[in-house]
C-alpha positions in Angstrom: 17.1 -9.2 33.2 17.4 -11.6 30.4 14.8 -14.2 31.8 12.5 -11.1 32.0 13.2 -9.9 28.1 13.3 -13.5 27.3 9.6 -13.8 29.2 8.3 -10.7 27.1 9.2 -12.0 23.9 7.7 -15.5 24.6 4.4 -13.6 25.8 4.4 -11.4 22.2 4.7 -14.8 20.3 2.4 -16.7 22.2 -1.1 -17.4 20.4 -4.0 -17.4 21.8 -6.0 -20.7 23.0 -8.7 -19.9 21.2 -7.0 -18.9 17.5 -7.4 -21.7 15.2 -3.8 -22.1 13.9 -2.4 -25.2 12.7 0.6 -27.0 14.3 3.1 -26.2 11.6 1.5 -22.2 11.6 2.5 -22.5 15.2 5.6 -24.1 15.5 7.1 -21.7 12.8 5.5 -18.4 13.5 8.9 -16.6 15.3 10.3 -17.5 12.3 8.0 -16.0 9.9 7.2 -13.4 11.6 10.5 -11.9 11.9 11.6 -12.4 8.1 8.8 -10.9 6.7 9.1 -8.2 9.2 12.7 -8.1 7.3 10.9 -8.1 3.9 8.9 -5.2 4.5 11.6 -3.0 6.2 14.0 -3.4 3.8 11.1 -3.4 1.0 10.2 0.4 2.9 13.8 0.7 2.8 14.4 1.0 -0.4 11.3 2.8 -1.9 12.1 5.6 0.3 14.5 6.4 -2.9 11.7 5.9 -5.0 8.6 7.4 -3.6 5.1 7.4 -5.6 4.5 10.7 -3.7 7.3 12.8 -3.7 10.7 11.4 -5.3 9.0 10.7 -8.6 6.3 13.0 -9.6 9.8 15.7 -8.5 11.9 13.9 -11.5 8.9 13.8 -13.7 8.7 17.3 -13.7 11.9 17.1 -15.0 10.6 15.9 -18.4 7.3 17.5 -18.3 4.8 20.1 -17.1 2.0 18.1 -17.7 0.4 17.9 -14.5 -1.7 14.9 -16.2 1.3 13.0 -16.9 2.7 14.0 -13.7 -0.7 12.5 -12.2 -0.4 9.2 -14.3 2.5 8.0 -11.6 0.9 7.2 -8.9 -2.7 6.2 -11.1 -0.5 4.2 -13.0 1.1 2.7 -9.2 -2.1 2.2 -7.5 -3.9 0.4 -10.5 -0.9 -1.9 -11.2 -1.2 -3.1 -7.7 -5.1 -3.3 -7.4 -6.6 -4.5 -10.7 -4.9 -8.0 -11.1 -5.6 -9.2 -7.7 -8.9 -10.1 -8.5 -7.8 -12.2 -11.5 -5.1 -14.0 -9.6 -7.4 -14.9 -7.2 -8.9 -18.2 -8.6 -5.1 -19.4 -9.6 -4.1 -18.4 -6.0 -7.2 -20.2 -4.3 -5.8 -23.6 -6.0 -2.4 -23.5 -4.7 -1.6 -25.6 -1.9 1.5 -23.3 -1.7 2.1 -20.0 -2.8 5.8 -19.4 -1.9 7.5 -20.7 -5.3 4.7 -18.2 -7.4 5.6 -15.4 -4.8 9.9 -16.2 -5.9 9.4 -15.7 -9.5 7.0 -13.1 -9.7 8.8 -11.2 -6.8 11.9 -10.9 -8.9 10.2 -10.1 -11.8 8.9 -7.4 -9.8 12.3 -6.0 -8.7 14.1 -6.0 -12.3 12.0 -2.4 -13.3 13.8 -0.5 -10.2 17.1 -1.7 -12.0 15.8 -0.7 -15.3 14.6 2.3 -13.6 18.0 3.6 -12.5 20.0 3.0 -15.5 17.2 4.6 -17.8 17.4 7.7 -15.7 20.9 8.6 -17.0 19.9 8.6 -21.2 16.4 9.8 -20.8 17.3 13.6 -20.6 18.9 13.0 -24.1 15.9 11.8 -25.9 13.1 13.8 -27.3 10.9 15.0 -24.9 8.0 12.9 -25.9 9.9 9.9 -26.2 11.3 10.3 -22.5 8.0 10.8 -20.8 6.4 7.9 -22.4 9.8 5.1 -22.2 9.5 6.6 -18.5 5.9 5.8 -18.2 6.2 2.1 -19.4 9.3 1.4 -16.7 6.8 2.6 -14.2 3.4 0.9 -15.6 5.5 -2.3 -15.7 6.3 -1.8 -12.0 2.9 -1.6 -11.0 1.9 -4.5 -12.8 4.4 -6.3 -11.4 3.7 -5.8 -8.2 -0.3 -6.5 -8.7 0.5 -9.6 -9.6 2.6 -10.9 -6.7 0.4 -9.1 -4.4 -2.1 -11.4 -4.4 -0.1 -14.9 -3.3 1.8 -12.4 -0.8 -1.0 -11.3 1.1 -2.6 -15.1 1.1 1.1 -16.3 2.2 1.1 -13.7 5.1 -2.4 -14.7 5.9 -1.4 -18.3 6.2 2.1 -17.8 8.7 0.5 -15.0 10.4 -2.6 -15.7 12.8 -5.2 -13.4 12.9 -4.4 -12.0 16.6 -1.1 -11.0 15.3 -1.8 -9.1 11.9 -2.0 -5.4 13.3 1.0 -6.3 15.3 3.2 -7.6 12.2 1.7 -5.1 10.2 2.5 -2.1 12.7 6.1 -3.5 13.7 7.4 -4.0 9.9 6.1 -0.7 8.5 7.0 1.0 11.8 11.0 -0.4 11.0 10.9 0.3 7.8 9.1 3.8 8.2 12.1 4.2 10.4 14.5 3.1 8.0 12.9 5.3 5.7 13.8 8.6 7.4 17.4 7.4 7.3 17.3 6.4 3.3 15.3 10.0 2.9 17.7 11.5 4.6 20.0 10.1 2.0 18.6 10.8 -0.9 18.2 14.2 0.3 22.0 14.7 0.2 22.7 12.7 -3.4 19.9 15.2 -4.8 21.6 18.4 -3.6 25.0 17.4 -4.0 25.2 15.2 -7.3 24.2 17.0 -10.7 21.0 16.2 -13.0 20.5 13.2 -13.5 23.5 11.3 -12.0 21.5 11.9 -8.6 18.5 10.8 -9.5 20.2 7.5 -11.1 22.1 7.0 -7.8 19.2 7.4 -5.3 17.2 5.1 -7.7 19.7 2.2 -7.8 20.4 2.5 -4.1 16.8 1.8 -3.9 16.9 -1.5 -6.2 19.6 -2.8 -3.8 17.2 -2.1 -0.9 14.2 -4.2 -2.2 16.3 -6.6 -3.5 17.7 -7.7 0.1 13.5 -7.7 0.9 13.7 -10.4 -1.8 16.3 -12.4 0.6 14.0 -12.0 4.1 11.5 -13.2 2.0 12.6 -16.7 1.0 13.3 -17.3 4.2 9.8 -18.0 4.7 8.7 -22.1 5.8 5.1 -22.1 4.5 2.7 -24.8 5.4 1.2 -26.6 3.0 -2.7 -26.0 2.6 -5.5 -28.0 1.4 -6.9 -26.6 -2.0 -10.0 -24.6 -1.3 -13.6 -26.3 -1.0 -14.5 -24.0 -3.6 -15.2 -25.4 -7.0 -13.0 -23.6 -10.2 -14.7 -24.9 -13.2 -14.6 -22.0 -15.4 -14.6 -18.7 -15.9 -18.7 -18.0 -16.2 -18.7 -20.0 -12.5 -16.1 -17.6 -10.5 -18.2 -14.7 -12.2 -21.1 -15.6 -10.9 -19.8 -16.6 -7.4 -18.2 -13.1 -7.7 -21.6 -11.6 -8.2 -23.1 -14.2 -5.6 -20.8 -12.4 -3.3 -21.7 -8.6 -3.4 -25.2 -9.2 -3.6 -25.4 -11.8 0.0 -22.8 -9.7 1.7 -24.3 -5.7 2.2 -21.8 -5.4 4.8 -18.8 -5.9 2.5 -20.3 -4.3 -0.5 -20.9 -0.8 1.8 -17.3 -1.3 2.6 -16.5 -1.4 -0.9 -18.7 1.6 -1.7 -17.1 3.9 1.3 -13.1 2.8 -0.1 -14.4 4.4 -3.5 -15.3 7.6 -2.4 -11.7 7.9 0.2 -10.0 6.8 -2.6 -11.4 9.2 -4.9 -10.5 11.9 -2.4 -7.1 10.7 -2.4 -6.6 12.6 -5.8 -4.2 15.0 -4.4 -1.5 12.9 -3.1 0.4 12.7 -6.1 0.9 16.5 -6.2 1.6 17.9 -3.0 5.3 17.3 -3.4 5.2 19.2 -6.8 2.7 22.0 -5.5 5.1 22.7 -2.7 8.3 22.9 -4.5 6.9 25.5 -7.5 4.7 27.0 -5.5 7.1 28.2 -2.4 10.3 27.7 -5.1 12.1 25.1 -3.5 15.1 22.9 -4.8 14.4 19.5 -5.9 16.5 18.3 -3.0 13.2 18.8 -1.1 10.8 16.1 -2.3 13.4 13.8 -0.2 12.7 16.1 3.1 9.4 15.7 2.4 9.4 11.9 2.1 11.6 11.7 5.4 8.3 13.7 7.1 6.2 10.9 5.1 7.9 8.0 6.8 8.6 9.8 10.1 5.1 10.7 10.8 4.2 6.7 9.3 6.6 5.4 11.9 3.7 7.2 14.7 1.0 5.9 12.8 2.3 2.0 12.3 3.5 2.3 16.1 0.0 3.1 17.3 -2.5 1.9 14.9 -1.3 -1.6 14.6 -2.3 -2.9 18.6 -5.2 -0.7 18.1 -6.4 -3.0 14.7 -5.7 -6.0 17.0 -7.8 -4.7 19.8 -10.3 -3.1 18.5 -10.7 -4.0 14.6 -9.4 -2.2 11.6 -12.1 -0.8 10.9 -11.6 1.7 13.9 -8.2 2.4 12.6 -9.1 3.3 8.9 -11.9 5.4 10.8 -9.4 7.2 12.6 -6.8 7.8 9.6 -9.6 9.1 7.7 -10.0 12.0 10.1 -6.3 12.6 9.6 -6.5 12.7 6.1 -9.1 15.5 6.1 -6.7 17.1 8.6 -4.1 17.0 6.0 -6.7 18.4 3.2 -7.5 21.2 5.7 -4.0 22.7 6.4 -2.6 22.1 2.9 -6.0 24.7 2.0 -4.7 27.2 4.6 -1.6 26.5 4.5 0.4 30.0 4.1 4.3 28.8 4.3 6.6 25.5 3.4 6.8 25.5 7.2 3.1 25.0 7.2 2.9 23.0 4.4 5.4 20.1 6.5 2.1 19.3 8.1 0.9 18.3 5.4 3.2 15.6 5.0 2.9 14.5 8.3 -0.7 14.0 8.5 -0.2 12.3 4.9 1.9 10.1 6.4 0.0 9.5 9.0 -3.1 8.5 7.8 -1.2 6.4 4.9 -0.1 4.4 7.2 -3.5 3.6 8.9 -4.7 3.4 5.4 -2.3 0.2 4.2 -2.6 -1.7 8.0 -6.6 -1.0 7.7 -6.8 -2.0 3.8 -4.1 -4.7 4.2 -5.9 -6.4 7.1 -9.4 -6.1 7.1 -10.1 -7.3 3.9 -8.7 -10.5 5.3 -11.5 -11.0 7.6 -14.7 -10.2 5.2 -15.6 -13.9 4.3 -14.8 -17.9 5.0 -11.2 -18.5 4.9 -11.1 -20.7 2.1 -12.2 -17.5 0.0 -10.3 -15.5 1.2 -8.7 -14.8 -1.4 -11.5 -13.7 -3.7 -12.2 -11.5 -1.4 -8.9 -9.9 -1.0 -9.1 -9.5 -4.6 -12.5 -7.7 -5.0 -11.5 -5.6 -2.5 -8.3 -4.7 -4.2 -10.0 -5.0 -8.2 -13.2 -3.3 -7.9 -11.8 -0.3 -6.1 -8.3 -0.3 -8.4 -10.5 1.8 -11.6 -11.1 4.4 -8.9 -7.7 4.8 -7.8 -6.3 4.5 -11.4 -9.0 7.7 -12.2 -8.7 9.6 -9.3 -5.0 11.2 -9.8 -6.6 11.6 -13.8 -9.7 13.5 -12.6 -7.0 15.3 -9.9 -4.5 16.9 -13.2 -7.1 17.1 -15.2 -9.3 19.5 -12.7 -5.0 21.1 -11.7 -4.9 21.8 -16.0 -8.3 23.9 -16.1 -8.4 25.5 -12.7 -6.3 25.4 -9.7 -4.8 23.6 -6.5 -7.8 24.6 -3.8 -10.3 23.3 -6.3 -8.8 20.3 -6.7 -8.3 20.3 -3.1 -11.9 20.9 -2.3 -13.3 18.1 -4.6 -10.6 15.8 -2.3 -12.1 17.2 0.8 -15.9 16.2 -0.4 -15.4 12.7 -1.5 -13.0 11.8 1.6 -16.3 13.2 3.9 -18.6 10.8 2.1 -15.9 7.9 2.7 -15.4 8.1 6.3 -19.0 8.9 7.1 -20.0 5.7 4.7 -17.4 3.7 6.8 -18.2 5.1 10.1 -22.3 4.6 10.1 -23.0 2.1 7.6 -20.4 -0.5 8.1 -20.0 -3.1 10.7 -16.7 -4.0 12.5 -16.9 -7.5 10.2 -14.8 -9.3 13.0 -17.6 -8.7 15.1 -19.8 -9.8 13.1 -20.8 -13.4 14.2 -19.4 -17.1 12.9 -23.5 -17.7 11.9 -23.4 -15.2 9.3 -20.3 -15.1 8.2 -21.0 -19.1 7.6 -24.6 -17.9 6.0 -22.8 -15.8 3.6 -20.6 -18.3 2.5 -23.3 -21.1 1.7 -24.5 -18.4 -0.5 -22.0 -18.6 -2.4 
């Protein structure tokens, strides 16, 4: 029986012959694989205290009915983590390692989740103004913070993890840490309902910082390689503009993919509220937004667990084509929706295609252009989009303050159609697309 396990697990590490991995990729890629599979569980871990889409915009409400402000958290989240990636790009492309950026930007990143949780305690004394807006900067400085470690995190995972093994890392880290999730919902579901206002909230939130900071751990255990600096020149700033621009004019196929993550992200305007819709609108406690981020993580757990061999096999782009049906599942119900019971599905077809939405994103971008760019292209996949993302929750309270939840739900349901139907007939599956062009596209540049 061992010799058997022991066979299995030397089958799931072994590369393929015909991946082009260097020898000191390959002779430490157990090793990587598993602690970053411990960074992003534990990292999972410990936002399941501090979710974007239920936990916070629940404790917000708590120092505002604004549904605009309330809409600014995960605009705010989303932006922070798309718009610098672009501009660390260049710096990123001229390291020959990007582990000691990733250890002091990482705990840089962390330190707002600590602030976070002691804040909570004094900022039901201040003026109400005053709270929402000292609120506001703990979690714009977040997002920031995690924008700019994204960029040498995704290029570091990109090095240690071949490209036959991405959906599969992907899928098996957010699948534990979806897992874990449930368990640290669960939690938080108990502190909420059995601590007062806003000693619960403080303890759920600090519980969290002690999560993500053993990620912090897992992740300098990581032995990186040491690259080459990239063949492409960095002499100033007018140059990387124009190879940006050289870029999205010689590659249609990326630009159209650009064009259809606009219009999903634009439809993802309502994410930010469901949590808040469901508990005024059916008069729940506050106890629920946990619930419904243990349904968020439960029903990601299905989606990592299938959607990550199915990116290997069959591209990413087939998975975000497939979560994007599940998102206008999730639009659909939460329209007809009649009960809280109903309303669960809602969370777990949100889940769902969330999770096919960060393996899809995450990976694919990775596999638009040459390698040595790479990270350029990362970051105008993450950049260009990021405005949209940061508007989209805006346009979402905004259209909540004049009118009402089906409206809002209905303008969500038109741009997530032109997305997937963008994605589905006008782009091309780019690791299909052949070594030629993809070597055309980069002489362009």
């Amino acid at each position: 029986m061992r010799n058997f396990t022991q066979r299995r697990i030397d089958r799931f590490f072994a590369l393929p012959y015909d991946t082009a991995t260097s020898p000191e990729v390959a002779q430490h890629f157990r090793r990587n694989f598993l602690v970053n599979v411990g960074d992003i569980t534990m990292w999972l871990f410990g936002v399941s205290f501090v979710s974007v889409t239920a936990i916070l915009p629940v404790y917000a409400a708590k120092l505002t009915d604004s549904p605009l402000v309330i809409g600014l958290i995960p605009a705010l989240s989303d932006a922070g983590w798309f718009l610098p990636q672009l501009f660390m790009a260049p710096y990123v492309e001229r390291l020959t390692r990007k582990l000691p950026t990733i250890t002091w930007l990482g705990a840089l990143e962390r330190v707002p989740y600590l602030a976070l949780a002691l804040a909570v305690l004094w900022l039901n004394t201040l003026p109400r103004q005053i709270a929402v807006v000292a609120f506001m900067v703990i979690i714009a400085w977040k997002s920031l913070a995690s924008g700019l470690v994204a960029m040498p995190w995704q290029e570091l995972i990109a090095t240690v993890i071949p490209v036959s093994h991405r959906g599969r890392f992907f899928g098996i880290s957010h699948l534990a840490g979806q897992l874990l999730g449930v368990a640290g919902a669960s939690i938080a579901a108990i502190i909420l309902a059995r601590l007062p206002y806003p000693r619960n909230f403080a303890l759920i939130f600090f519980i969290g910082f002690l999560g993500i900071t053993l990620s912090y751990v897992f992740l300098m255990l990581n032995i990186e390689p040491q690259t080459t600096q990239a063949a492409v020149p960095q002499n100033n700033n007018q140059h990387y503009l124009q190879r940006l621009s050289s870029i999205l004019r010689g590659n249609a196929n990326f630009r159209t993919y650009l064009l259809s993550r606009g219009f999903t992200y634009f439809g993802g305007m309502f994410y930010g509220f469901m949590a808040v819709y469901a508990v005024q609108h059916f008069g729940l406690p506050d106890s629920q937004a946990a619930v419904f981020t243990a349904i968020l993580f439960g029903s990601g757990v299905a989606g990592y667990a299938l959607l990550g061999p199915i990116g290997d096999r069959l591209g990413h782009k087939r998975v975000l084509e497939l979560t994007g049906v599940f998102r206008l599942a999730a639009l659909l119900v939460a329209l007809l929706a009649q009960s809280v019971e109903v309303f669960y599905a809602v969370f777990a077809l949100m889940g769902f295609s969330s999770a096919g939405g960060v393996l899809g994103d995450l990976s694919i971008a990775m596999e638009f252009g040459p390698e040595v760019e790479r990270p350029t292209y990362i970051g105008l996949a993450r950049t260009v989009t990021g405005p949209i993302l940061f508007l989209a929750p805006l346009v979402g309270g905004a259209i909540l303050q004049w009118t009402n939840y089906p409206i809002m739900l209905g303008f969500s349901l038109f741009f997530s159609v032109a997305g997937l139907g963008i994605l589905r007939f006008r782009v091309a599956e780019p690791r299909h697309l052949s070594t030629a062009t993809a070597s055309h596209h980069g002489s362009q540049m």
